[in-house]
N, C-alpha and C positions, 0 to 999 in steps of 0.2 A: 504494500500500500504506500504510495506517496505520501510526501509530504506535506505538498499541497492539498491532497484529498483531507490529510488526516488533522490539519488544521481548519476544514470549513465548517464546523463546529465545535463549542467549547467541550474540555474534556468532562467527562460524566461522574459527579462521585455521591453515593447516598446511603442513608442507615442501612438501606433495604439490598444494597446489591451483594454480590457473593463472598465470601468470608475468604479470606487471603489461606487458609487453613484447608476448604476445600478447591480452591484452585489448584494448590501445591501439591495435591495428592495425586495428579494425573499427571506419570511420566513419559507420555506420548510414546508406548510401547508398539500400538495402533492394532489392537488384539482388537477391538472394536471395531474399524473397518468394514470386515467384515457380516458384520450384525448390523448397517447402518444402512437404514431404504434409500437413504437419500445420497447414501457415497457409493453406493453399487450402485444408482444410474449413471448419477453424473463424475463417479471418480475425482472430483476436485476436493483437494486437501481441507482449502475452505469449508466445504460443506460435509465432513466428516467432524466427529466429537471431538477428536482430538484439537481438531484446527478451529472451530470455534470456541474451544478452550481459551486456545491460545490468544483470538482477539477479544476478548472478553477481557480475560488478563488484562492486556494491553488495554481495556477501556476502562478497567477499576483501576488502572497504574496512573491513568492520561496520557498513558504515549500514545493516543488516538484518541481522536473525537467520534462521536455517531455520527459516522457517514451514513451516504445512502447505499454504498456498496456494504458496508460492514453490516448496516443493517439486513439488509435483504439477504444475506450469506443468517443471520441470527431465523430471519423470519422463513426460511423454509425447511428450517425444522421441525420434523414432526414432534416433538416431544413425546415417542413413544418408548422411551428409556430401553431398547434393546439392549443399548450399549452399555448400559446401568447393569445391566442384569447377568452381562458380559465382562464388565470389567474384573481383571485379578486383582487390582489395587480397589477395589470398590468405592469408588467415585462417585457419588450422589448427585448425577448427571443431572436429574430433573429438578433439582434444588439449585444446583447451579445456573440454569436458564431461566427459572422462574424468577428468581432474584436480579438475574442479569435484564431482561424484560422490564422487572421494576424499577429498576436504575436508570433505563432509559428514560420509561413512564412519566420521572418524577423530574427530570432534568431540563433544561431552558434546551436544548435540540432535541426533543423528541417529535415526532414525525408526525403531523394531522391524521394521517391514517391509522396509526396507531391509538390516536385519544379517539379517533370517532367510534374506533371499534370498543374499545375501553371505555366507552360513554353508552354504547347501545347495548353491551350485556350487562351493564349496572341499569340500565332503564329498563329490562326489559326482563332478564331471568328471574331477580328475583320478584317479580310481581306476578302473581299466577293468574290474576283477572287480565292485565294485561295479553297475556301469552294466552288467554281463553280467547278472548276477542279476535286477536289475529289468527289464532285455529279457524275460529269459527268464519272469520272470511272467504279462509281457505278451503275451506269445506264447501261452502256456498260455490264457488268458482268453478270447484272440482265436480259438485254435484248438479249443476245447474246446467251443464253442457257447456259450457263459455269456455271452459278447458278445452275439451274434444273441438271447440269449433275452433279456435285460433289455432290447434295446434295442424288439425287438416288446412288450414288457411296460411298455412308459411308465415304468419303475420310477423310471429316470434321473432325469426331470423332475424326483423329488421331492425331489432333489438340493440343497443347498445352494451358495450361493455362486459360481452357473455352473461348476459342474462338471459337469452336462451338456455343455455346449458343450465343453467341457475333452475330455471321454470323446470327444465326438463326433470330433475334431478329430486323438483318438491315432493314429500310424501302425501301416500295417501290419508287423505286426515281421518279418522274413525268414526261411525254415526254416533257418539257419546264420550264424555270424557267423563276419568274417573272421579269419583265424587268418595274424597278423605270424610270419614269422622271418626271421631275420638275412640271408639272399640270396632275393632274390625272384622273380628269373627274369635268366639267363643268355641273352644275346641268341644267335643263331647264327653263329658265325665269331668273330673277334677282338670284343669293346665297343668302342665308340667312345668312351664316357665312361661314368660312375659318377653314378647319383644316391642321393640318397638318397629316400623316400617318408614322410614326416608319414602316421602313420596315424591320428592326432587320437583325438577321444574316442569322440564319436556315430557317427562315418563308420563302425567298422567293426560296430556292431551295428544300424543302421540302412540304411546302405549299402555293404555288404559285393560288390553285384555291381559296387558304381563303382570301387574300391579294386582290386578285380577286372580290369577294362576298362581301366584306367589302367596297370595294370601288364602288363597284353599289349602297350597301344598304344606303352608306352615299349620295352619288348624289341625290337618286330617294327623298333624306329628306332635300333636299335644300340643301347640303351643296357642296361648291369649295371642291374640295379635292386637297393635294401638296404634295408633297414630296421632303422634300429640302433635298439639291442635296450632304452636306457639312455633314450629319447623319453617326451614325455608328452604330454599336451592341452597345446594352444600359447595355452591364459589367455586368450583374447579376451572370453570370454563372463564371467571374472573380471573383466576389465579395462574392460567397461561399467558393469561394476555397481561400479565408485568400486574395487574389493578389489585395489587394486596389488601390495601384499605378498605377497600369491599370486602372480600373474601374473610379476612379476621373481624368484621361485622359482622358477617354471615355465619362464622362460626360460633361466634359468641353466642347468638340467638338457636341454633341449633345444640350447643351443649347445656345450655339453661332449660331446652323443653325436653331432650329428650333424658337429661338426669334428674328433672323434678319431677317427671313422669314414673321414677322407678324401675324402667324396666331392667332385663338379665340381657338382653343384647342390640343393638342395633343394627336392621338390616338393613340392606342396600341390593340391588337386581342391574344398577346399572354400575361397569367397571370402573368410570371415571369418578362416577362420586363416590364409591368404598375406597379406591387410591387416596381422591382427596380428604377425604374427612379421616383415614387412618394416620395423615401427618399433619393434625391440629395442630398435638402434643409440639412439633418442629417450629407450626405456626405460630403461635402465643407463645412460644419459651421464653420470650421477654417478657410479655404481661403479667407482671406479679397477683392479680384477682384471678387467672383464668390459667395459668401454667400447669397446676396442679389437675385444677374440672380438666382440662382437654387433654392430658396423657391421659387421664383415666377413663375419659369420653373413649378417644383416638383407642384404647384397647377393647371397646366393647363393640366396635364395629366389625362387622363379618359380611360377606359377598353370599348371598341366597345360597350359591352351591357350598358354598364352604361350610355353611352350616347346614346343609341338610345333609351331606356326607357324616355328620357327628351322630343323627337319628336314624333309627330304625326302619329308613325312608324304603327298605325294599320289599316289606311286607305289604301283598295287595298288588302287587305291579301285573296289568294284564299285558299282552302280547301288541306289540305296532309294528307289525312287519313293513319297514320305510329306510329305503337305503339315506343314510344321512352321513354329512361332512361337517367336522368344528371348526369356524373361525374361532384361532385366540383373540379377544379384545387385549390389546397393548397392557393396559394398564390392570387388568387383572392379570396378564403374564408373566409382564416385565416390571411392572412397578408390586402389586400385591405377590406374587411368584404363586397365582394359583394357577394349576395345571393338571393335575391329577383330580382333582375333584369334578372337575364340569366331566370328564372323560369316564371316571368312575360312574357317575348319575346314568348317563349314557348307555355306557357298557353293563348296568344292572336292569336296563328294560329289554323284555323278551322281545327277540325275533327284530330289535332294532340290529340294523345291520351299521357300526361305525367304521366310516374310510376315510385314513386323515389323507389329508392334500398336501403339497409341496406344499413348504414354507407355512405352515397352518399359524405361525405365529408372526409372521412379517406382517407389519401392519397396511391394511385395505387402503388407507388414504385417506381413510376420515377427518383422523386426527382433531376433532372439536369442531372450529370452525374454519381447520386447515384446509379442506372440499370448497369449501368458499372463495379465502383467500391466497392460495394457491392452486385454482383450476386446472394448469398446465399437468404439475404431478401430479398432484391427486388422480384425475385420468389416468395418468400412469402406471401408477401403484395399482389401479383398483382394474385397468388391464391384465395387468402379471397376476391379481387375485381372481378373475375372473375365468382365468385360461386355467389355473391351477383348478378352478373347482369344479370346471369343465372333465378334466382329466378324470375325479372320480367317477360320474358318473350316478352322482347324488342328485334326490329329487330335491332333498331338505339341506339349508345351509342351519347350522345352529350356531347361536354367539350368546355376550352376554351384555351388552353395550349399547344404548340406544344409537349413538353414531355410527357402529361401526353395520348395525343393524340398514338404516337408513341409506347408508353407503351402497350394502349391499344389492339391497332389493334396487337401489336405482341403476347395479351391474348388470342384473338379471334384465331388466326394461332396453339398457342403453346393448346389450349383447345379443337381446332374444333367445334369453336362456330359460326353458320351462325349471321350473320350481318354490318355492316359498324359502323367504328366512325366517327363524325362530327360537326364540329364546332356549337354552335347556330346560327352563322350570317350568317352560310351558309344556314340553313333552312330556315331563315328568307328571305333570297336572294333567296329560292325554289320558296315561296308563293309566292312572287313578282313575280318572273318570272312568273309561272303558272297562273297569271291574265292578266299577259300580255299576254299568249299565248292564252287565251282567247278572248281576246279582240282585237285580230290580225283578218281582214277578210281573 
């Protein structure tokens, strides 16, 4: 990088950017390379872990300013921590960008595109009437034919700034969104335990029947299920985008409801928000009122599969003879390291046929609202995943992630690949069900 570049704005330094302790820990061995979506397309050192290490470093030091090259080498990282998960010096990859993000965020050169994006998921996730509304438009659009007509009508195309692709790529909105209240389902006989249920932000106007599945599969396993009522979006999708100060709001308010709720665990269905809300404890370690509540919060949180591998989930299972393929979501792979679990779930219903795909953990290209703001890869990535799931020969993709969910199902559309995506808990919620429907006179 020049000098000239790395002088066109002031050097960058804030409470919130990355600690000189974890920079130091990464001795640019480049074992990670490998494991890196974005440095096996493009081979440029810059956009491997290692070499944004490196300029990072250089931006907590100020021997550079945030450029726009330096920028955009930060901004098409996927933050899906393979490399994390990869490293021998274990390198807390995701912690480092996240902080590095907010250093920009907070700085006299941070980038317009950066605060607007940082302005519209503080406007807009954590407010769930908001994100009702705009469902609910979508739905209107989607159901009203005005979809099917513009899109027979090429009008799209003449679209600026790929929004086509954008439009293309919208989910199908659901005819109902899920409706939280404070007891979810009373299990039959005495509970065994108490959880509580993250209803998150997207999950319930986008996937309202997983919220759904999840909450039978927990009752039918002894368990009270609740949903305190004081919850909000668990900031993940804040917390890559550099916007901390949300995100430790956000926390705060979700470890105040869901520990004066009392419950024995907190669940979570989607992999982004169990990552996030498992490193509260990292997030508030400064907060002297909330240091303490949020390890102890950050320890009660569990991923649906994680905890249903602990119960007794395999009595009752009827037969779904369905050849099916796992997407890993990133962040339950590589950041939570669950792997064996969603596979376990799987491998215990009858007659389900599991074939994993090349690369089943390289991440789709979702990445949050990485599909968005970087359209070019994300296509990419979710090419090389869709060719991989081609090869099985699967009817069914299953995941655990609402993104990476959405990613999918717009591969199957943009490829013309017959199939559906689907949660594990919801299959698991299949075979349940189909024994009961058995066992119905």
């Amino acid at each position: 990088m020049s000098e000239v570049a790395a002088e066109e704005r002031p050097a960058v330094r804030s409470a919130d950017g990355p600690s000189a302790e974890d920079l130091m820990r990464c001795v640019h061995c480049g074992f990670c390379l490998n494991y890196c979506p974005i440095y096996l397309e493009l081979g440029m050192e810059t956009d491997s872990p290692r070499g944004r290490i490196h300029l990072i470093r250089a931006l907590s030091e100020g021997r550079v300013g945030p450029t726009r090259s330096l920028l955009a080498h930060l901004d098409l990282c996927l933050q899906c921590r393979a490399c994390q998960a990869s490293c021998p010096s274990g390198v807390s990859y995701g912690r480092i960008m996240e902080a590095a993000r907010a250093q920009v965020l907070t700085s006299a050169g941070r980038p317009l595109s950066w605060r607007l994006r940082a302005l519209v998921l503080r406007q807009l996730l954590p407010h769930q009437r908001r994100l009702r509304l705009l469902a609910s438009a979508l739905r209107l659009y989607q159901r009203s034919g005005l979809q099917a007509l513009l899109r027979r009508s090429k009008v799209l195309r003449l679209l600026p700034g790929g929004l086509a692709d954008l439009e293309n790529a919208l989910p199908t909105i659901p005819p109902h969104f899920f409706e939280g209240k404070a007891v979810l389902a009373e299990p039959a006989g005495n509970p065994s335990r108490t959880v509580g249920l993250l209803t998150g932000c997207v999950m319930p106007v986008l996937y309202p029947h997983t919220h759904e599945a999840t909450v039978r599969v927990l009752a039918r396993n002894g368990c009270r299920v609740v949903a305190p009522p004081g919850q909000v979006c668990c900031g993940a999708l804040n917390l890559h985008a550099g916007d901390l100060e949300t995100t430790r709001r956000l926390a705060r308010r979700n470890i105040d409801a869901f520990l004066e709720a009392g419950v024995d665990a907190v669940i979570t269905n989607s992999a982004g928000c169990g990552a996030a809300m498992k490193e509260y404890g990292e997030l508030l370690a400064d907060d002297p009122e909330y240091a303490e509540k949020a390890r102890r919060f950050a320890g009660m949180v569990r991923d649906i599969t994680e905890y249903v591998v602990e119960l007794p989930f395999k009595e009752g299972l009827r037969p779904l003879p369905q050849r099916v393929t796992y997407q890993d979501p990133c962040h339950l792979a590589h950041a939570q390291g669950i792997k064996r679990q969603p596979r376990a779930i799987l491998a215990a219903i009858p007659e389900l046929e599991l074939v994993e795909m090349d690369g089943a953990d390289r991440c789709c290209g979702s990445g949050g609202i990485y599909s968005v703001v970087q359209r070019e890869m994300s296509a990419q990535l979710l090419e090389n995943k869709m060719r991989a799931v081609a090869a099985t020969g699967a009817g069914v993709i299953a995941t655990a992630n609402p993104g990476c969910a959405m990613q999918l199902e717009a591969g199957l559309r943009r490829h013309r690949l017959e199939g559906r995506v689907v949660y594990v808990v919801e299959l698991l919620d299949e075979a349940y069900q189909a024994a009961e429907e058995r066992q119905a006179p």
